[in-house]
C-alpha positions, 0 to 999 in steps of 0.5 A: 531544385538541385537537391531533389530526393535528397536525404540529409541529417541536420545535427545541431538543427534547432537554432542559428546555423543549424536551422539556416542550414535545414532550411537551404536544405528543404528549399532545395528539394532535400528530405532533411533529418533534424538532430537536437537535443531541445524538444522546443527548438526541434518542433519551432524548425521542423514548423518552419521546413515543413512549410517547404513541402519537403519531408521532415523528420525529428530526432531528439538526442545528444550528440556527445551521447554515441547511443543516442546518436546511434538510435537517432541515425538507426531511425532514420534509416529505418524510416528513408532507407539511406542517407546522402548528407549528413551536416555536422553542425552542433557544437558549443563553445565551452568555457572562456578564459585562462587555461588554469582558470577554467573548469577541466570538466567543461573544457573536455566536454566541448571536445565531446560534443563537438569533436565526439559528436562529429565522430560518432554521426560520422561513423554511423552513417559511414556504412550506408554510404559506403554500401550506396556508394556515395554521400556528403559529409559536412563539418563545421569548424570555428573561429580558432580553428586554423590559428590561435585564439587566447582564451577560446583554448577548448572551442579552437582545439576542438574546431582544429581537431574537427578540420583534421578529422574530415581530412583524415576520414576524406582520405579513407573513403574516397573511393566509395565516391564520398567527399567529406569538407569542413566549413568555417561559418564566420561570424554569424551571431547567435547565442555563443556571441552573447555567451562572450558578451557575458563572460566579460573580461575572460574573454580578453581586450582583442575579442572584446572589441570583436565583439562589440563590433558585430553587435554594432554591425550584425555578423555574417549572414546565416544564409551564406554557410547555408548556401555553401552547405547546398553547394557541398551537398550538391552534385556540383562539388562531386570530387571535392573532399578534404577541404576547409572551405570559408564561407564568406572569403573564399571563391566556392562558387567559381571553383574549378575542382579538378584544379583545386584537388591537384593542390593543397589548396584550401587545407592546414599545413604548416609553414616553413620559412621558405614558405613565407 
């Protein structure tokens, strides 16, 4: 088990990704932290790592509240003494539809939640990484993230903004021995499919048909973000950082990350003609 003693915080843990994602984390050895904001939920997956054997900790908090997200981190700490990983998984996808159509309130708050909340557990774990020197920060992005997506303007912009965000913070940290990536998930589904599916209509022709196909089919297996969630978490990605990494399309397991980092490999750069 290669993530042995680990201690790592899961926000967004209660359902979906981030529940796979604590439980790639457990079978592997890890301590895991579970950060949500539903009593329900947080008790239904600590259940399920519990029966790992590994050591458990609930948090219940908001992660667009920067005081609760601070409290929740603080005891953490107090109770594990520091914190190796820490997986930014919680986020919503907001409101669906034209731009001028949708509720301003809503849209700000999926910056909040999942931009906000990136930065706020970010910031609080920093310090103690910094003064161990070394940790794991793992961000997920989203579909909209690295191109347009009509419709999805609050949840794409939120996801873009996420991508930078781990580059610029990568390139502060790097020499306290820290790597900090993005991943995109893809199409797993779980409750932001049925939130489309409801929506109808605003949701426009293109994702509909997207959508109906992952019903049709199943999406992308949970396991396969969680099993490249442990591979960033692990010692065997040491020296990989400012990445956007696909879970399901791109060759994390065979890489040569010397090679990777002499490039810009990997990242979101804009294209000029010459470029292709």
């Amino acid at each position: 088990m290669e993530l042995t003693g680990r201690r790592c915080l899961v926000t967004g843990a209660g359902r979906g990704i981030g529940r796979e994602i604590a439980l790639s984390l457990a079978r592997e050895g890890a301590k895991v932290a579970l950060l949500a904001r539903t009593e329900i939920e947080l008790d239904e997956t600590a259940a399920l790592v519990e029966q790992t054997g590994v050591e458990v900790l609930k948090l219940q908090a908001d992660v667009s509240r920067r005081e609760q997200v601070d409290a929740a981190i603080e005891k953490m700490l107090a109770a594990w003494g520091g914190v190796e990983v820490l997986v930014n998984n919680a986020g919503i996808q907001g409101p669906m539809g034209r731009v001028e159509e949708v509720d301003p309130e809503a849209w700000m708050q999926v910056m909040q939640v999942n931009l906000g909340g990136c930065f706020y557990a970010t910031r609080k774990v920093l310090p103690t990484m910094i003064a161990q020197g070394y940790g794991k920060i793992i961000n997920l992005s989203g579909g909209g993230a690295v191109g347009p997506r009509p419709f999805f303007s609050a949840y794409s912009a939120s996801k873009a903004a996420v991508v930078r965000f781990s580059e610029n913070v990568a390139g502060e940290v790097a020499e306290h021995n820290i790597d900090i990536n993005s991943i995109a998930p893809g199409a797993v589904n779980t409750r932001m499919l049925d939130e489309r599916l409801e929506a109808g209509t605003a949701v426009g022709e293109q994702e509909i048909e997207i959508d109906q196909r992952l019903v049709q089919e199943g999406g992308t297996d949970p396991a396969r973000p969680a099993a490249l969630v442990v591979y960033l978490a692990s010692a065997r990605s040491d020296g990989l950082s400012g990445r956007l990494l696909a879970a399901v399309w791109d060759p994390w397991e065979d890489f040569d990350i010397e090679a990777v980092m002499a490039t810009e490999a990997f990242t979101v750069r804009r294209l000029k003609p010459e470029d292709g």
